[in-house]
N, C-alpha and C positions, 0 to 999 in steps of 0.2 A: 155579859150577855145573858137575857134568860133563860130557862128554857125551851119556850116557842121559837123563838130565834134561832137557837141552836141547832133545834130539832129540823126545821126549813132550812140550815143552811150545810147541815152536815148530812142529811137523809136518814139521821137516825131518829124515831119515832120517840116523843116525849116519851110514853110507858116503857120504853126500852133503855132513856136514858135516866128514867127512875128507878128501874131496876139494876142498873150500874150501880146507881146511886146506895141501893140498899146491899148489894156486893161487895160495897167498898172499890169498886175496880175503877170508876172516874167520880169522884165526889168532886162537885164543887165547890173552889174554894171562898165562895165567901155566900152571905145572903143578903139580901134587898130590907130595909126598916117594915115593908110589908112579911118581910119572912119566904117570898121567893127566892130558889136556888139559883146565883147567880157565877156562870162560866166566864173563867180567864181565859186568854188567850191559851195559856198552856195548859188549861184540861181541855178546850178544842184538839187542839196537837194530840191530846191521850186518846181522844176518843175518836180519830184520824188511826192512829195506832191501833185502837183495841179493833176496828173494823177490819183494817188491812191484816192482822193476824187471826181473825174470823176468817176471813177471803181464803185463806189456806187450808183451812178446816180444825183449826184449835177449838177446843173446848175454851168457855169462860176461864175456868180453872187452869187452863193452860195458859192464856192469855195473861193471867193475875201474873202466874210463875213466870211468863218472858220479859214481862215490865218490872215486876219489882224481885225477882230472886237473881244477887249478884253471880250466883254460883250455877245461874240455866247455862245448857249447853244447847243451842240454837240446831247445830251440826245434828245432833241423834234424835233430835225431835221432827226436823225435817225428815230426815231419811224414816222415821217410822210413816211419818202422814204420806211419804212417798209408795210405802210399800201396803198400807192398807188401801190407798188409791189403786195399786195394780190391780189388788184382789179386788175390790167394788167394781173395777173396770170389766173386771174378769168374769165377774160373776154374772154382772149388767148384759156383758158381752153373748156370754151362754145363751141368757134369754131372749136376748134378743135374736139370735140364731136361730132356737129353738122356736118363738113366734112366725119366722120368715119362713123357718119347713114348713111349718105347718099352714101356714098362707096359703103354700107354693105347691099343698095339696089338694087345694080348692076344697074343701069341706062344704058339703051344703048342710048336713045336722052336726050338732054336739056328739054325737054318737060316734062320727065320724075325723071329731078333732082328736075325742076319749082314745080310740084306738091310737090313729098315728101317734099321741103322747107316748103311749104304753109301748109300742115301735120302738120310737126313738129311745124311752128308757131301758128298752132290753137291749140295744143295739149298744148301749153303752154302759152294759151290766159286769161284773167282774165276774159274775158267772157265764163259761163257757156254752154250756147248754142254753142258757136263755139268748145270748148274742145269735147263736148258729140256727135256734126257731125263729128269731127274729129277718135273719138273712131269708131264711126258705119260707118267711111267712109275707113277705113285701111282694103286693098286689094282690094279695087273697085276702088278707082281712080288711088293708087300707093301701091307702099310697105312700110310701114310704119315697121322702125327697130324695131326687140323685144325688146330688152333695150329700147327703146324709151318707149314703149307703157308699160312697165316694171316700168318704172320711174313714169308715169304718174299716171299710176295705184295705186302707193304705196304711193303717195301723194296727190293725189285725196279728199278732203275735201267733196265736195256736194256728196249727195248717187245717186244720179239720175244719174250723169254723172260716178260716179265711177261703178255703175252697167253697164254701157256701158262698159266702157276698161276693165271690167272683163269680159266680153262676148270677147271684140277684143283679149283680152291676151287669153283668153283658143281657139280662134282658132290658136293662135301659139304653140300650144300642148307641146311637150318636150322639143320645145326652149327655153319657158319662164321659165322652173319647176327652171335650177340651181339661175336661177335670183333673182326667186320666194323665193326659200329656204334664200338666203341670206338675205330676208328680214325677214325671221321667226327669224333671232338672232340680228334684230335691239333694239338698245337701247331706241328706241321710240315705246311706246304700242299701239301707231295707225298703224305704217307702220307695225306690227307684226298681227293686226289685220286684215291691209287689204289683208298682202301675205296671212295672211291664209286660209281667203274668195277666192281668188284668183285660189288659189291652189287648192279646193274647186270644183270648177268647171272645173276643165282639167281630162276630162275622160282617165285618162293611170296609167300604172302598178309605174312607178315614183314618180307619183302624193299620188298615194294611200299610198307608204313608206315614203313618206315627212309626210302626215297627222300620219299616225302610232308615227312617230317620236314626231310628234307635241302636241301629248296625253301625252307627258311628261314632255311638258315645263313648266317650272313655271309660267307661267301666264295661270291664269284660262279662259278666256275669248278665248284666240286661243284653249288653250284643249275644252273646247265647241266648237267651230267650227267647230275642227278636230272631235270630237264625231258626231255629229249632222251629219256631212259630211258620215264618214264612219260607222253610223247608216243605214243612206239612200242607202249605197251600201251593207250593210249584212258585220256583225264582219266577219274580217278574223281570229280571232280566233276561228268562228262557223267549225265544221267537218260538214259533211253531214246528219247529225240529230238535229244538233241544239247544241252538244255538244264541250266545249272548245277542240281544239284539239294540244295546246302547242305550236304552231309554233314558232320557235327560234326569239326571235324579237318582237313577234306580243304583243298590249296590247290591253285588252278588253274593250271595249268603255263605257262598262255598269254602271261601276262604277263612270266615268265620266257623264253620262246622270242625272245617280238616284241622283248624286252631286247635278247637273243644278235645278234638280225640288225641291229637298230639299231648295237650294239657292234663285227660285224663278228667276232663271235668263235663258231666252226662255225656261221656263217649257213645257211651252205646245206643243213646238217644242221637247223638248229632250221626253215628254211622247209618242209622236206622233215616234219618234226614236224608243224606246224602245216597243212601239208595233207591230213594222216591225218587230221587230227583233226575236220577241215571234213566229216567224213560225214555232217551234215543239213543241213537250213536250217539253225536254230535255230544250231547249233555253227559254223557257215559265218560266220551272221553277228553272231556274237561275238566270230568271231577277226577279221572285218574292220575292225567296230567298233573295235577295240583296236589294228589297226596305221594304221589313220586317226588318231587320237588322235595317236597316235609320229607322223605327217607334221604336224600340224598343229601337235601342241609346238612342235618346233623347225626351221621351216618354213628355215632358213640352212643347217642341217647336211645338205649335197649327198651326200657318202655315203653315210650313210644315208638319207635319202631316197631313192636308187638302188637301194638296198637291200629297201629296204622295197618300192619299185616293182614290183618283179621279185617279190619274193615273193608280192604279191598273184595274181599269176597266178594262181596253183594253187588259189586260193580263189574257190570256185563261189558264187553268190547275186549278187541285187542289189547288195546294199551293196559287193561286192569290184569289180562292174562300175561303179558310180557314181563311186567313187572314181578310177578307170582313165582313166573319161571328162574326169574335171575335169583329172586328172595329164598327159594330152595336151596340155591346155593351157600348161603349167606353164611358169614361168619359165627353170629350168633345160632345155636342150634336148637333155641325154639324155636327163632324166625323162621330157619331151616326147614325145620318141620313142619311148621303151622303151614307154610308157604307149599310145600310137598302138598300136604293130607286136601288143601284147599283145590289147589288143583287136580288131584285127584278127584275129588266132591265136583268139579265143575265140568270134566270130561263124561263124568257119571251121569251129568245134566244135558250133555250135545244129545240133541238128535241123530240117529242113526242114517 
């Protein structure tokens, strides 16, 4: 077969199978009395080969080595073209991300693509001061994308600069929250920890049924967040007296707080919760209710039971005084005490 033939019937281009030719990588094996190169069937089959080993991304030169070196090892030559594919993938991937922030800034000049560039490069700088100007610099100089600042956020390592793009993310309000959530069911306990911070801080109706949500994850550390969070806005499971009032959905934070100070883990932040939230009877003495409960479970655990002691304080009603009064007596004699001195501090406080 000649070469036009060839060329038409294999889709490889005469010049391309001239230049095999001068490679050495499919010569043909015989020639015409005019002196054209004429193909067997079995340099067809080669040059069938040398394309389908192209199709994979071999070099020529690699191609030569998997046809005629007895000694190629097919296995490590794949897994290399496999792993320079990831990184091209990767690379590919970047940029094109990076083109779609910056789409999704709507640019009307060059001046305006130039900054967001310089945005997203500081936002992903190994330097901590340029990340943390970057956080505090998103909407004054350009728009910096919410997925961007999204990203950054949830992997964010230094606290200083992560308190930054928590302040940039919660001025992007209900853009960030589906992003945010996504991070609540990552399989890494820090990006779950930081959405939850995150989310934390975006004042909307959204935000607050993500946190609800979050009070039931199984990692304790985002359910303290979420408690600690929607302690500081008032249970929505409070009615207007202070009384649970069932909301389909809703779960009470309380029992998550009185957890945190049993645990010893931002006690003094979840006590500091829980006495917000003591704004009536009714809620006063629910929250008492429930950290009685926690003394009386594990009446051995000295820690927290101090813990617990102390917290009661700030919890007004009967029930948080009764409790104080018995705790005076207590076994342990710092509870003893603590429970003493507090009650004294709270009679100091009655009205005459």
């Amino acid at each position: 077969m000649l070469i036009g033939d060839v060329a038409r019937r294999s889709g490889v281009s005469a010049r391309m199978l001239r230049h095999y030719d001068a490679l050495g990588l499919v010569r043909p094996t015989g020639r015409t009395v005019s002196g054209y190169r004429e193909y067997s069937g079995e340099d067809i089959r080669r040059i069938f080969h040398v394309e389908s080993l192209r199709s994979l991304g071999l070099s020529l030169r690699e191609v030569a080595r998997a046809l005629d070196d007895p000694g190629f090892r097919p296995a490590e030559l794949v897994e290399d073209l496999a792993r320079q594919t990831r990184e091209r993938i990767a690379v590919e991937t970047a940029l094109l991300t990076r083109l779609r922030r910056i789409g999704a800034a709507e640019p009307t000049e060059w001046e305006d693509v130039l900054q967001t560039v310089a945005l997203l490069h500081a936002l992903g700088s190994e330097n901590a001061a340029n990340r943390q100007r970057a956080a505090l610099s998103s909407g004054e100089e350009a728009a910096v994308p919410v997925d961007a600042l999204v990203e950054a956020a949830l992997g964010e390592e230094d606290p200083v600069v992560a308190g930054a793009l928590r302040w940039a993310v919660a001025q992007s309000a209900e853009a960030a929250l589906e992003l945010l959530a996504d991070g609540l069911d990552s399989p890494v306990a820090a990006v779950r920890e930081r959405a939850v911070r995150s989310i934390a801080e975006i004042p909307h109706e959204r935000a607050a049924a993500l946190l609800q949500g979050a009070l039931r994850s199984p990692d304790r550390v985002v359910r303290g967040h979420a408690a600690l969070a929607l302690g500081a806005q008032g249970n929505p499971q409070d009615g207007p007296h202070g009384e649970p009032h069932g909301e389909q959905g809703a779960v009470d934070v309380v029992p998550t707080l009185v957890d945190m100070i049993v645990e010893g883990t931002n006690d003094v932040d979840a006590a500091d919760a829980l006495s917000a939230l003591a704004s009536s009877p009714a809620a006063a003495d629910r929250i008492a209710t429930a950290m009685v409960g926690r003394l009386a479970a594990d009446p051995d655990a000295l820690p927290s039971r101090r813990r617990l002691t102390q917290a009661l304080a700030d919890i007004p009603g009967a029930t948080a005084a009764r409790a104080l009064a018995e705790l005076s007596h207590d076994e342990d004699p710092a509870v003893a005490l603590t429970a003493a001195y507090l009650l004294t501090l709270r009679e100091a406080r009655q009205p005459d």
